[in-house]
VEXBABA-517727 format. One record per atom (N, C-alpha, C, CB): x, y, z; residue in one letter. Coordinates in steps of 0.1 Angstrom, whole numbers, plus 2048, in hexadecimal, padded with zeros to 3 digits. Atoms other than C-alpha are relative to their C-alpha. Glycine has a CB too. Layout:
# VEXBABA-517727
XYZa;...
This chain:
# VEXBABA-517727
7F28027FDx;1460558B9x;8027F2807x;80580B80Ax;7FA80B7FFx;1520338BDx;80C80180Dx;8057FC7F1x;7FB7FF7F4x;16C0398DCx;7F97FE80Bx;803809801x;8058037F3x;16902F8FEx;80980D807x;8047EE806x;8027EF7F8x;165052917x;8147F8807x;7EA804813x;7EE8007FDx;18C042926x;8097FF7F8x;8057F6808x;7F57FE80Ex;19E03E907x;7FD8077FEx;8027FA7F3x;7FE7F5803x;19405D8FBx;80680B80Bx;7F58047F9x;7F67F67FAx;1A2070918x;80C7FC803x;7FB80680Bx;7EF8027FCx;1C105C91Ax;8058047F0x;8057ED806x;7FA7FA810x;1C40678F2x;80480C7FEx;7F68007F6x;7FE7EF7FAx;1C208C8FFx;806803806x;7F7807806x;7F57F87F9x;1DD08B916x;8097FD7FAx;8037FE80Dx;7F980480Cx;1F007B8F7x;80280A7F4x;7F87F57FBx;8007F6809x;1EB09B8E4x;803809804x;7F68047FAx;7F47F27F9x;2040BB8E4x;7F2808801x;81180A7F2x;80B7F47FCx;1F10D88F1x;7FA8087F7x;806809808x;8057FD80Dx;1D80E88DAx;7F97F47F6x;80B8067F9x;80380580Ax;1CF0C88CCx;7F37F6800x;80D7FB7FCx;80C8067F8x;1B10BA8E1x;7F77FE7F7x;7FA80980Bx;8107FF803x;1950C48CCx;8007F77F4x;7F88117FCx;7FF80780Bx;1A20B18ADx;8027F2802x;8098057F7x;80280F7FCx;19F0898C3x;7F38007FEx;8047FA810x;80B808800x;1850778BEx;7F67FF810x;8067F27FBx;8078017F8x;16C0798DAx;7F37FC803x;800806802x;813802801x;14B06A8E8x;7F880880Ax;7FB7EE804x;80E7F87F4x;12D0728F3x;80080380Ex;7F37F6801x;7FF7FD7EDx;12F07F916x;7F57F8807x;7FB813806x;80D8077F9x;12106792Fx;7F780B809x;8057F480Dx;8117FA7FCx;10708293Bx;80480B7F7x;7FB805815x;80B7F9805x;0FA08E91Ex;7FC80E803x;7F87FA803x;80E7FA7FCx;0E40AB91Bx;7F67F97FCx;7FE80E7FAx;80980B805x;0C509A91Ax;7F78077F7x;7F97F880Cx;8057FF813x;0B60978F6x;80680A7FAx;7EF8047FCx;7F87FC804x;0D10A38ECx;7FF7FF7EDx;80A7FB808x;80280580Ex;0CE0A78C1x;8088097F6x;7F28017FDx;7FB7FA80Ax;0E10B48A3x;7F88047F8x;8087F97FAx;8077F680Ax;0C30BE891x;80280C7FBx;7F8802803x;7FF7F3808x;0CA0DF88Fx;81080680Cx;7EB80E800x;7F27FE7F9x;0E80F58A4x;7F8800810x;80A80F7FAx;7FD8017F2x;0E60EB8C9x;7FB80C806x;80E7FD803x;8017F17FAx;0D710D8D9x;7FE80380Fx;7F68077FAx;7FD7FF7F5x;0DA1188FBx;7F9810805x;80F7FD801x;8077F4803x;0C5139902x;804804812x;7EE7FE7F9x;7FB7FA7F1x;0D314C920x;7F980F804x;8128027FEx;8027EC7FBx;0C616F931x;7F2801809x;7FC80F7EEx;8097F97F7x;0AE17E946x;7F7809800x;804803806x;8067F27FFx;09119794Ax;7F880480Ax;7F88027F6x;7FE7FD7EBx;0911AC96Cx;7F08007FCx;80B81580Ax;8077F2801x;0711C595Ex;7F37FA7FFx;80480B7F4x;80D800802x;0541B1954x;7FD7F57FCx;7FB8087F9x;801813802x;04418A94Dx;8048037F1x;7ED7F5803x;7FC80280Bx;05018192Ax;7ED7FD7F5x;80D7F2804x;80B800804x;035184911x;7FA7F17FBx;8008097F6x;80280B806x;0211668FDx;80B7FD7F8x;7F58027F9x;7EF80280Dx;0391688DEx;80D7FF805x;80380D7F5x;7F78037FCx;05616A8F1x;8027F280Ax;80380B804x;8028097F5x;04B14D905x;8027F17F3x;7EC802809x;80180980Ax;04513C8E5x;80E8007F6x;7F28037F7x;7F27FD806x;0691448D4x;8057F9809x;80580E7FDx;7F780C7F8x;07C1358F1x;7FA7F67FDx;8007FF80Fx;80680B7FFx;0661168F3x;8017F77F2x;7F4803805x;7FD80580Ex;06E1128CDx;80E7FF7FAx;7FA8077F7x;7F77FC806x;08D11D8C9x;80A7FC806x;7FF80A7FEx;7F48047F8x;0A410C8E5x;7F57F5807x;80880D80Cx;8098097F4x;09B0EB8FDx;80A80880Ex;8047E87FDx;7F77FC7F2x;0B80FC916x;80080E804x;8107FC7FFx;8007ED7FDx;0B4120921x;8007FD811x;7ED80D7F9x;7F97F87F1x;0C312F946x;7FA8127FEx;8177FF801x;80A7F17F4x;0AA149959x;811807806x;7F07F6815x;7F67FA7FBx;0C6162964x;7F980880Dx;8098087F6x;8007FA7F3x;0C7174987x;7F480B7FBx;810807807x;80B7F4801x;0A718D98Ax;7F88017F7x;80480B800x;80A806806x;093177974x;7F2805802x;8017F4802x;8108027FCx;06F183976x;80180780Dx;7F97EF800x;8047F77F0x;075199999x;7F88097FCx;80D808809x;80C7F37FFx;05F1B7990x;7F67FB7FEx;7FF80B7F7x;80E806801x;04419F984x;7FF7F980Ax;7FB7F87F5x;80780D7FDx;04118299Cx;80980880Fx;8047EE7F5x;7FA8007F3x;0581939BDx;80C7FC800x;7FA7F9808x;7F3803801x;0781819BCx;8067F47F2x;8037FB80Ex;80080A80Cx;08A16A9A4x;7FE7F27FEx;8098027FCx;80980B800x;08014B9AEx;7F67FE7FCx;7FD7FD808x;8117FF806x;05E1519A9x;7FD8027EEx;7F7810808x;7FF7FA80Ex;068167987x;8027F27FBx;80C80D7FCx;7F780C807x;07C146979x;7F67F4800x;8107FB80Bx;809810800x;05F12B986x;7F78057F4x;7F57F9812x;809805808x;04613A975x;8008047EDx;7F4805808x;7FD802810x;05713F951x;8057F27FCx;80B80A7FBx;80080F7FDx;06411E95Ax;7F27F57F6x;7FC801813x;80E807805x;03E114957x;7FE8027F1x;7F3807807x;8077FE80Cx;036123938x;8087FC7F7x;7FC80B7FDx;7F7807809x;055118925x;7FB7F37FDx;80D7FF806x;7FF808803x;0510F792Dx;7F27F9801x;8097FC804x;808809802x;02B0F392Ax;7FE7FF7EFx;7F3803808x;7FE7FE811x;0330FF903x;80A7F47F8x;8088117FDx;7FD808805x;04B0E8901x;80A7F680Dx;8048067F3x;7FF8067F5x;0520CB91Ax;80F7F77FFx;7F27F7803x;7F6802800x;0730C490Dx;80E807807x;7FF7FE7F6x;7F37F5800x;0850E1916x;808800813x;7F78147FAx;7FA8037F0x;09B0E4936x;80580E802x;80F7F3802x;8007F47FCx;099107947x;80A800810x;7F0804801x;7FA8017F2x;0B710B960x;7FE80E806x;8107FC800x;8047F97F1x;0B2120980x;813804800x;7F77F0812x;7ED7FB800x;0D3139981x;802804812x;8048157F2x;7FB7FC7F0x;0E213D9A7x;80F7FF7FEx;7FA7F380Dx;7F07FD7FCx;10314D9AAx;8097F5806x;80080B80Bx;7FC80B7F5x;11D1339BEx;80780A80Ax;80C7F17FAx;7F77F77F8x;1331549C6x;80080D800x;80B7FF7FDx;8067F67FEx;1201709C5x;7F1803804x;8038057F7x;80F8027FCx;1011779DCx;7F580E7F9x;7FF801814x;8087F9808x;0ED18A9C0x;7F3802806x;7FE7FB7F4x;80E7FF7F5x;0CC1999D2x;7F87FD7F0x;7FB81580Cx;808803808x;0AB1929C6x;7F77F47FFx;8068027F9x;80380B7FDx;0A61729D6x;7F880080Ax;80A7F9801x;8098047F4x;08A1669EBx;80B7FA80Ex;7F57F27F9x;7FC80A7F7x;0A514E9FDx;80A808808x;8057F37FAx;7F57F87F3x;0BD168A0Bx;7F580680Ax;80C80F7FAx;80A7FE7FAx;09D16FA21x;8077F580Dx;7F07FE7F6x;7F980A7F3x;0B0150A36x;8107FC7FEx;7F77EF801x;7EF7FC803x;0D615AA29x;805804812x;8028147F2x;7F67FA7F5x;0E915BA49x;80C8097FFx;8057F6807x;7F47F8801x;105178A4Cx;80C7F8804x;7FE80D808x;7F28067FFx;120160A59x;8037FB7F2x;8017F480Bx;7FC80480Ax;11F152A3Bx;8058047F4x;7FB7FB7FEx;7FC7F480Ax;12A173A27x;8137FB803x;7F9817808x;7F2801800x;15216EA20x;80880B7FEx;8037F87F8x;7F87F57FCx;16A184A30x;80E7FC7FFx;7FC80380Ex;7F27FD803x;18C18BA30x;8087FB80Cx;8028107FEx;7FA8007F4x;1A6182A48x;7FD80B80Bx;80B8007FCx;7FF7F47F5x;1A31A4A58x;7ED803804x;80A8127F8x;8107FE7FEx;1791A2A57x;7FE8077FAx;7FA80580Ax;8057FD805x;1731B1A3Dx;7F97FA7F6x;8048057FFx;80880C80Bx;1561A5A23x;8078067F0x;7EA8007FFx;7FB7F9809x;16219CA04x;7F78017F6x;80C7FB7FBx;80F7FF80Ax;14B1A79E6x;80A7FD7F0x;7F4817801x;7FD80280Ex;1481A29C2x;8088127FCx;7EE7FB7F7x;8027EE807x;1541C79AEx;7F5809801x;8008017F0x;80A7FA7FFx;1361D09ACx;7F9805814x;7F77F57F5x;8037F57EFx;1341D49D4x;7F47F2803x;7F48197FFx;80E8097FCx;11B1B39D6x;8097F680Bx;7F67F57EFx;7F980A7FAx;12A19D9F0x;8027EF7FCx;7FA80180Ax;80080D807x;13817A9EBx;7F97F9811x;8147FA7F7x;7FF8087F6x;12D15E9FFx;80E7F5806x;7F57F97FBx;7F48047FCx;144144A12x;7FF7F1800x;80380580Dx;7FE80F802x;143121A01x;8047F7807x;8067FE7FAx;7FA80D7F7x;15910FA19x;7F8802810x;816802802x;8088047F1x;13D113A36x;7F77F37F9x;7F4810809x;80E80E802x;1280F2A34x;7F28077FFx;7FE7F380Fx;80B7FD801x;108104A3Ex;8008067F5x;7FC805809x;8067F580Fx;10911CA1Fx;7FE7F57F6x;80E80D7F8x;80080B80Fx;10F0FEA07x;7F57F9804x;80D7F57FDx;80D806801x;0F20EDA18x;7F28097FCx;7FE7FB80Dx;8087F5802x;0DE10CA11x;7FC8047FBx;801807802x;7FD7FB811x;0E91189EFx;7FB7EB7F9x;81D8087FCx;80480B809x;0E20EE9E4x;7F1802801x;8067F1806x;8118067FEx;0BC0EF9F7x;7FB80D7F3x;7F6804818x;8047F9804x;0B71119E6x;7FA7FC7EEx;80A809805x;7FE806811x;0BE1019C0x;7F37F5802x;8157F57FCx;80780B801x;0AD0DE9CCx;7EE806802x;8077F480Dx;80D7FE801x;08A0F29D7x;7FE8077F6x;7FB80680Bx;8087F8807x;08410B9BCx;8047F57F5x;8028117FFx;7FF80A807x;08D0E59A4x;7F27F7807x;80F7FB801x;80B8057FDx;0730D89BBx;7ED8057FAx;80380080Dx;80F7F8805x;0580F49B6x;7FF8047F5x;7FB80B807x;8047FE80Fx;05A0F798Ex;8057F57F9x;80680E7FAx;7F7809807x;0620E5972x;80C8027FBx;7FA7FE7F8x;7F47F9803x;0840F1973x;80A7F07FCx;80680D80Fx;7F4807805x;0A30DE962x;8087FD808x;8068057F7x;7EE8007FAx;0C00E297Dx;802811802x;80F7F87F0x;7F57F57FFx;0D40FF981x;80B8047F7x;8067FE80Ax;7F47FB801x;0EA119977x;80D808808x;7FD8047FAx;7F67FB7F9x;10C11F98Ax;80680C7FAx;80A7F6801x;7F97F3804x;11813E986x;811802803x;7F880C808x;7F87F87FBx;13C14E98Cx;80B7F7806x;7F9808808x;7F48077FFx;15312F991x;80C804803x;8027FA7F8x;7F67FB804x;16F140983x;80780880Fx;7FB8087F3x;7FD7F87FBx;17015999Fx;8037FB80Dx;7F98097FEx;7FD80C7F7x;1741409B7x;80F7FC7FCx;7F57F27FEx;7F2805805x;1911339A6x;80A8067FDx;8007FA7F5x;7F17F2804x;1A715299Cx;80880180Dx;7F98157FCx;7F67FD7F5x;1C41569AFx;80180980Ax;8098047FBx;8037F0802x;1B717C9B1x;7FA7FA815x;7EE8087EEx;8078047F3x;1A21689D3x;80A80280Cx;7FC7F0800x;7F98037F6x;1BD15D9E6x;80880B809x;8087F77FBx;7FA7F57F9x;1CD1809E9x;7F7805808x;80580A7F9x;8097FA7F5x;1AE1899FFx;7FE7F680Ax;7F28047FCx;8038097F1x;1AA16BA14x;8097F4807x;7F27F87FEx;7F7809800x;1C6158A0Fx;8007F57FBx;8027FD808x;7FF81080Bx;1D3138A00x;7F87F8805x;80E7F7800x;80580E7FAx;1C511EA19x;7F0805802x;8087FA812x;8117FE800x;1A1132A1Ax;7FD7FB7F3x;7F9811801x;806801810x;1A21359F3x;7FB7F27FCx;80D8047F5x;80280E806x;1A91109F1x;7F37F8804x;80D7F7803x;80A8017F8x;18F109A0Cx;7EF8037F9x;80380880Ax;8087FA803x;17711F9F7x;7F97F57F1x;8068107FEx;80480C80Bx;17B1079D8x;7FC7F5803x;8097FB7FAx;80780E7FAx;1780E79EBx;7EF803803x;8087FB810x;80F7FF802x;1560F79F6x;7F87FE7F5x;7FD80A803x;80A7FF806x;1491009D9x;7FD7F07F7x;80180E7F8x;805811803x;14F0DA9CAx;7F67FA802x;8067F7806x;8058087FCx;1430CD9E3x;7EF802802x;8077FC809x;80C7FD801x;1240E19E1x;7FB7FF7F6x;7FE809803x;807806811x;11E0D89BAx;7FB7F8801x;8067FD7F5x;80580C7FDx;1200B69C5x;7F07FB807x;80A7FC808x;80E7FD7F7x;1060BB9DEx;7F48017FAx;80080D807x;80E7F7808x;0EC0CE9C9x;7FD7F87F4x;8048127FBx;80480C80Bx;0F10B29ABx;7F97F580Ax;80E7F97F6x;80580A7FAx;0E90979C8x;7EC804803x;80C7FE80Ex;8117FC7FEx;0CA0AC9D0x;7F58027F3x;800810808x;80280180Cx;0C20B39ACx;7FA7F37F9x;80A8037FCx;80280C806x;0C409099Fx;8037FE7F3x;7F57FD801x;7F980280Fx;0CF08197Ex;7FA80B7F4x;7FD7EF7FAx;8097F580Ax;0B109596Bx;80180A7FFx;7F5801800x;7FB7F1803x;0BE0B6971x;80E801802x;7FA80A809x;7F57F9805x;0DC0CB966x;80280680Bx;7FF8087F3x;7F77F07FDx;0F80DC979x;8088087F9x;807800808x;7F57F880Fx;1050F2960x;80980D80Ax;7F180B7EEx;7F77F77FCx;12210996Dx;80A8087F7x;8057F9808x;7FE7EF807x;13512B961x;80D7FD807x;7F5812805x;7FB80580Ex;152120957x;80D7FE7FCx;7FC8097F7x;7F57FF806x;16C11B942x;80B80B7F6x;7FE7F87FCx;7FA7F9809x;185132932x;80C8007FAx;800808802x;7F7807807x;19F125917x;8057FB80Cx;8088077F6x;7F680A7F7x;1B911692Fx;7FB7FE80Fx;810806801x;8047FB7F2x;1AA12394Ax;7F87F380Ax;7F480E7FDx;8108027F9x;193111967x;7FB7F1800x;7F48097F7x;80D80D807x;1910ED955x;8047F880Ex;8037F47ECx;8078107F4x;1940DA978x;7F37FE803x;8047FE810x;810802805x;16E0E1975x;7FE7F77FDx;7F98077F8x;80780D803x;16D0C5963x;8037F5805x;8017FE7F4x;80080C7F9x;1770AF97Ax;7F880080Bx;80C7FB805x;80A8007F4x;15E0B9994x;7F37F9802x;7FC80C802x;80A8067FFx;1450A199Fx;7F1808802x;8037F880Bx;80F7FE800x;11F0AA99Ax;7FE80B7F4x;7FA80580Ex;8037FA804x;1250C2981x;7FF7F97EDx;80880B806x;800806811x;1150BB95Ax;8028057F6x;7F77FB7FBx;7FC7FA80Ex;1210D5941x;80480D809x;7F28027F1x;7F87F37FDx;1380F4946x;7F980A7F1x;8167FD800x;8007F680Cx;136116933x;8098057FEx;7F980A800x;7F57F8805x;14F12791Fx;7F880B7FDx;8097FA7F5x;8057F97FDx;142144928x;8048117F4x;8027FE80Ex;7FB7F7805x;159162913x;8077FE7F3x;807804809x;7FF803810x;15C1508F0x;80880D7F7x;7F07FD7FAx;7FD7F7809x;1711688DDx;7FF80C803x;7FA7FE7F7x;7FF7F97FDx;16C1838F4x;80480880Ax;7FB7FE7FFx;7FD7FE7F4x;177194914x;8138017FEx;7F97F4809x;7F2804801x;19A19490Bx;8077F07FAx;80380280Dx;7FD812807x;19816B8FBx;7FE8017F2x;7F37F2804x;80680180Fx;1991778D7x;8097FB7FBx;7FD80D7F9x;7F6803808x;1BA16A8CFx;8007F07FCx;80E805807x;80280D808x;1BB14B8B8x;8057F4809x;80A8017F1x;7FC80B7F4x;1CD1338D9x;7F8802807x;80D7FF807x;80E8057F4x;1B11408EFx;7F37FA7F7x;7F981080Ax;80B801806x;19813C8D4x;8027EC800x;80080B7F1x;7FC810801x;1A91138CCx;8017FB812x;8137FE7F5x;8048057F1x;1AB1108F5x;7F4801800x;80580680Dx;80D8057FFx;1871128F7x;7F87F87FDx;7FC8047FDx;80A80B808x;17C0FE8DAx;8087EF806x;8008027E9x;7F880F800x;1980E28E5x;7F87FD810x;816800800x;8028057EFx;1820E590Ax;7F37F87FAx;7FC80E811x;8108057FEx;1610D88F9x;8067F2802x;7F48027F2x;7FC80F804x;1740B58EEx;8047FE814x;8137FE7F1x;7F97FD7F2x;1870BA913x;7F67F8806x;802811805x;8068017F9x;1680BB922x;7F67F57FDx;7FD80A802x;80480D804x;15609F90Fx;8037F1805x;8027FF7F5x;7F080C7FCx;173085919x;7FD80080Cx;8128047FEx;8028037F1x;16808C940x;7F0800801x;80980D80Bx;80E801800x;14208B938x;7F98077FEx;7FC7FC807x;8087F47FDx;1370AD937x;7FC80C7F1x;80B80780Ex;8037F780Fx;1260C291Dx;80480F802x;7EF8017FBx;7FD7F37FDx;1310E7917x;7F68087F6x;80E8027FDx;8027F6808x;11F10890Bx;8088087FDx;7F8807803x;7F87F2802x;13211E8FAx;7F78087FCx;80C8017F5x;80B7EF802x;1251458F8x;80A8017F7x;7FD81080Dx;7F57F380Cx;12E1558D9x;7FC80E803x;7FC7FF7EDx;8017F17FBx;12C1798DBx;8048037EDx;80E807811x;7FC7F980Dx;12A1918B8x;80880C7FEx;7F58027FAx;7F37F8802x;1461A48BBx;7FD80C80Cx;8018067EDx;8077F37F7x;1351BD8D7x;7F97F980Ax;7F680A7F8x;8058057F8x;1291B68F9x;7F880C808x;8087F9806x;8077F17F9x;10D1CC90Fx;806804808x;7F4801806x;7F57F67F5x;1291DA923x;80980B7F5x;8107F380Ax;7F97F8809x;1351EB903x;7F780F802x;7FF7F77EFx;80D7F47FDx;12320F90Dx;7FF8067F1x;80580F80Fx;8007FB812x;12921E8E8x;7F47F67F6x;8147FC7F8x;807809808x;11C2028D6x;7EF7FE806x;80A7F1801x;80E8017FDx;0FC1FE8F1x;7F680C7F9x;7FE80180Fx;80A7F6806x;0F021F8E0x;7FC8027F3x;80380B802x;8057FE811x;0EF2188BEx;7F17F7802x;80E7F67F1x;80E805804x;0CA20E8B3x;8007F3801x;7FC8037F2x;7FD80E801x;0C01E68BBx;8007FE7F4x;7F97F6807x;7FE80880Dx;0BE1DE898x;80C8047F8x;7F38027F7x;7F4803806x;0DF1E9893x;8067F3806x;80A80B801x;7F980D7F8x;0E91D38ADx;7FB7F37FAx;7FB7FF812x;80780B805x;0D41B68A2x;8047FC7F1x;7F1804801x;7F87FC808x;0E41BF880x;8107F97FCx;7FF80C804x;7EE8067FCx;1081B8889x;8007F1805x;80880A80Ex;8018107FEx;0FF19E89Cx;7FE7F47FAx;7FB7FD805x;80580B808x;0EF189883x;80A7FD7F4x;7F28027FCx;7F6802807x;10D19186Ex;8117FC803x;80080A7FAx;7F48067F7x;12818A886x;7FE7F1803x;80280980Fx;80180D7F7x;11816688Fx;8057F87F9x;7F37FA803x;7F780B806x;129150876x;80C7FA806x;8068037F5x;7F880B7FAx;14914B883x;8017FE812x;80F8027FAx;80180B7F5x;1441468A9x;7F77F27FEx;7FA80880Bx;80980E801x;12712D89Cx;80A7F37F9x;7F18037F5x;7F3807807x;143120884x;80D7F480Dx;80A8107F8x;7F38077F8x;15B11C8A0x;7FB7F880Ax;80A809807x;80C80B7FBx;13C1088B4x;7FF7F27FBx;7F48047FEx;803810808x;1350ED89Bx;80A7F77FFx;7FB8017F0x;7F8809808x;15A0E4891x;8047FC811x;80C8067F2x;7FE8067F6x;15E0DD8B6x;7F87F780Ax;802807804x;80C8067FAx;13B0D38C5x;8027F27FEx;7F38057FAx;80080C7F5x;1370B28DBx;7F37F97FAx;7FE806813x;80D8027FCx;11609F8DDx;7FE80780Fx;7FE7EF800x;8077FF7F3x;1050B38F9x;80680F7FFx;8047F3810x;8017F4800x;1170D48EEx;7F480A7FBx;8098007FAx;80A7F7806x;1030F18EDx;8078127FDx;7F380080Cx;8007F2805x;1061158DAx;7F980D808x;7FB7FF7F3x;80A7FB7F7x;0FE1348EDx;8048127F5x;8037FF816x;7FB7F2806x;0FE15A8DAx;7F780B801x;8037FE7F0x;8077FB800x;0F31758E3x;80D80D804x;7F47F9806x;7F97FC7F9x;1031998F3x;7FE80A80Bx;8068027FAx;8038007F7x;0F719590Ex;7FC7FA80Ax;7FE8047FFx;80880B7FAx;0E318792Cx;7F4805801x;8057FA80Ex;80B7FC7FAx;0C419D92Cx;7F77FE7F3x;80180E807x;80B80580Ex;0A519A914x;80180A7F4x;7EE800805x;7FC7F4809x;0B21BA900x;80C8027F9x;80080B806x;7F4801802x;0D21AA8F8x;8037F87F2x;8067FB80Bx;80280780Ax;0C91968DBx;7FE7F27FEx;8098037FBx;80A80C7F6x;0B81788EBx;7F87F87F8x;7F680680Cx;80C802804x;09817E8D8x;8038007EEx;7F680C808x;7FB7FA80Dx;0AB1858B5x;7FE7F17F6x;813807800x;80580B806x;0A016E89Ex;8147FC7F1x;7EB8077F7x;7F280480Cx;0C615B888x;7F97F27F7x;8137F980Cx;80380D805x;0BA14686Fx;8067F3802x;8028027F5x;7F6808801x;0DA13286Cx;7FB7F280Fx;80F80B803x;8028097F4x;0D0123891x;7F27F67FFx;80080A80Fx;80C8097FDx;0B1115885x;7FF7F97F0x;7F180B805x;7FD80B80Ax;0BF103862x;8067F1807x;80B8077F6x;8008137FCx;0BF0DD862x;8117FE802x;7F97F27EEx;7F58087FFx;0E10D186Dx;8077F3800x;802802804x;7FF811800x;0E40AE872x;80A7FE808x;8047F97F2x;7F68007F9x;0FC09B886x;80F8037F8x;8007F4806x;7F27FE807x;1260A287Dx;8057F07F8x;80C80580Fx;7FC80B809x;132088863x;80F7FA807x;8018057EDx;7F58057F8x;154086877x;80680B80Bx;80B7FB7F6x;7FD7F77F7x;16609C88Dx;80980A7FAx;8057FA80Bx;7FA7F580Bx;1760C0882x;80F7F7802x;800816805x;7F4803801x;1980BF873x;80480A7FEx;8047F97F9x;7F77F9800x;1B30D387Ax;80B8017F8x;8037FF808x;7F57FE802x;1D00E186Ax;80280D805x;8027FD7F4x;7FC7F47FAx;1DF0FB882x;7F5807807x;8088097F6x;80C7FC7F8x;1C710F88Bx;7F48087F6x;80580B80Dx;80980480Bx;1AE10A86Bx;7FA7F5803x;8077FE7F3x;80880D7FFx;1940F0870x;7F48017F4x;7F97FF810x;80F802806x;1780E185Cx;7F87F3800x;8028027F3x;80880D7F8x;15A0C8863x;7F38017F7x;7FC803812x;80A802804x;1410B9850x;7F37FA80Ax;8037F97F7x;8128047F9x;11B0B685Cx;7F67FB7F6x;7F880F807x;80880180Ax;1000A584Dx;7FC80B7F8x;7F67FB805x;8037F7807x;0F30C583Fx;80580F803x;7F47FE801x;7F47F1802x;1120E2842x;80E7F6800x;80080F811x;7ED801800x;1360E583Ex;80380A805x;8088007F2x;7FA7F57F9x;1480F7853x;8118047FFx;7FC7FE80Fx;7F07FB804x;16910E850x;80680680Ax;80280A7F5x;7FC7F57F6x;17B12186Ax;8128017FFx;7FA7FA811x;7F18017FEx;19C13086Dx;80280B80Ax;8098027F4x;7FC7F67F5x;1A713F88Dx;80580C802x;8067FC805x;7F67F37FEx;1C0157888x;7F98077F2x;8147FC7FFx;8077EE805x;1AB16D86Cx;7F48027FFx;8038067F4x;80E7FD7FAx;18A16887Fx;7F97FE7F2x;7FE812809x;80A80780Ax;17A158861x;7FA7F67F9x;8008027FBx;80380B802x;16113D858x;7F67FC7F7x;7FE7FD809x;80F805809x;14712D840x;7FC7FA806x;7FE7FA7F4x;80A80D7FEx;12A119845x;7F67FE7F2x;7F580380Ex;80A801806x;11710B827x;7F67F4800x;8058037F7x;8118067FDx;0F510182Cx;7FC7FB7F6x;7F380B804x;80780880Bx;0E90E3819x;7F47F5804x;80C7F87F9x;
């Protein structure tokens, strides 16, 4: 892309709404690093509480993605907590392959047990209510309280040592969003809520300063319209669009708000994952009981057009994530051909008409049309 990163985002506020993803955009000044069009961009996300991960599964990541995120309760039954779980798959990932960048997942707004480091978690720093009460996630897990300084010095050291003691990539931010919903303020008020945001900024900022250029803060996220002053937040280097087509984002303007956040987010420097999901997520209790190789099944037949609606949007430094789920039984380990055909870089950028796109790549063509959820890709 021939653009300079300020013309293209003064071209984007030049475009009616909906129409982002079809400017011209460049390369994001921070990259993912070795970033490549060879084949589709992959991003390998999930966790396993129960037991170390075997040889072959050691050897499938390490082949099959340079970017994968250890999720919460990584490796606790084997190694004690998830620090420990996360360093030492960490290790083996990347003595297989020394390109790859393994981020370290820590909540920003939910204190998920399981951690060595809440061992020196202070209780003031649990976030209460006006009236003293703590407020928790749904699930009953408590949140922490971003706008205290000590926590943010706490939650940054926590990220910066277990980046010190492995070969870990950076981090993953969890739970942004929940920070940001309006839904906050009715429990602690406006001037906490806003307080609660400025914290957690300024604790991104922080934890990239401690980090350093060579590792990732990747943060959770964006959703169609939703959330994008994320991308103006200092220290942070790629957002997730976390509910691709799912959760209630299936309709053809949330689906075109998403893909118009990759360009979005390119134009302020930052790379994005989008998660696709195959029509079903492990919260679906019906669907968890059919046999995995139905699941595995569907899924491998459902992956065209979220991958579709990936390519005709994808950045330099975008990455693809699909799976449904975050645990190792979710379809992680499932082998999709498609993700491991030659792609090449994009010959220009997708073109729109309405909410139909299509984009040539050195070696595919891609089709998509929003509104009746269907797409080609042919592999050449």
């Amino acid at each position: 892309m021939k653009s300079a990163p300020l013309l293209a985002a003064a071209l984007l506020l030049l475009l009616p709404p909906g129409a982002a993803a079809s400017a011209a955009t460049p390369a994001p000044a921070v990259a993912f690093p070795g970033f490549t069009w060879d084949r589709v961009p992959l991003t390998l996300h999930f966790g396993q509480r129960t037991a170390d991960l075997t040889d072959a599964e050691i050897e499938f990541l390490a082949g099959q993605s340079r970017f994968i995120v250890l999720e919460k309760s990584h490796g606790l039954a084997a190694h004690g907590s998830t620090e420990a779980g996360i360093a030492a798959t960490a290790r083996r990932i990347v003595q297989r392959n020394p390109a790859a960048k393994v981020l370290f997942y820590f909540n920003a707004f939910i204190n998920w047990p399981g951690y060595d480091a809440f061992k020196t978690y202070r209780p003031e720093w649990t976030l209460r209510t006006p009236a003293g009460e703590v407020v928790s996630h749904p699930s009953g897990t408590p949140r922490p309280d971003p706008s205290n300084a000590e926590f943010r010095e706490w939650w940054s050291e926590v990220v910066a040592a277990a980046n010190r003691g492995a070969p870990l990539g950076g981090v993953f931010a969890d739970a942004l969003p929940q920070a940001l919903s309006p839904g906050l303020a009715k429990q602690v008020g406006e001037a906490k809520a806003r307080a609660i945001v400025a914290g957690l900024r300024e604790m991104l900022a922080l934890t990239k300063r401690k980090l350093g250029a060579n590792r990732l803060v990747v943060v959770n996220g964006l959703r169609t319209t939703d959330f994008r002053e994320i991308l103006d937040w200092e220290g942070i280097d790629g957002v997730m669009i976390e509910h691709f087509g799912a959760f209630k984002t299936d309709s053809p303007a949330d689906l075109k708000a998403d893909l118009d956040s990759l360009a979005l987010a390119a134009a302020k420097g930052k790379f994005v994952v989008l998660k696709g999901w195959p029509g079903f997520t492990w919260l679906d209790r019906e669907m968890m009981q059919r046999p995995r190789d139905e699941l595995q099944r569907l899924a491998l037949e459902h992956l065209t057009f979220p991958l579709a609606c990936f390519l005709v949007a994808a950045q330099p430094g975008s990455h693809f994530c699909y799976s449904w789920g975050y645990r190792e039984d979710h379809g992680v380990f499932e082998p999709y051909p498609a993700l491991n055909r030659p792609l090449g870089p994009p010959l220009a950028d997708g073109k729109w008409q309405g909410l139909t796109a299509t984009r040539e790549f050195a070696h595919a063509s891609v089709r998509v049309d929003l509104t009746t959820k269907q797409a080609t890709i042919r592999w050449r």
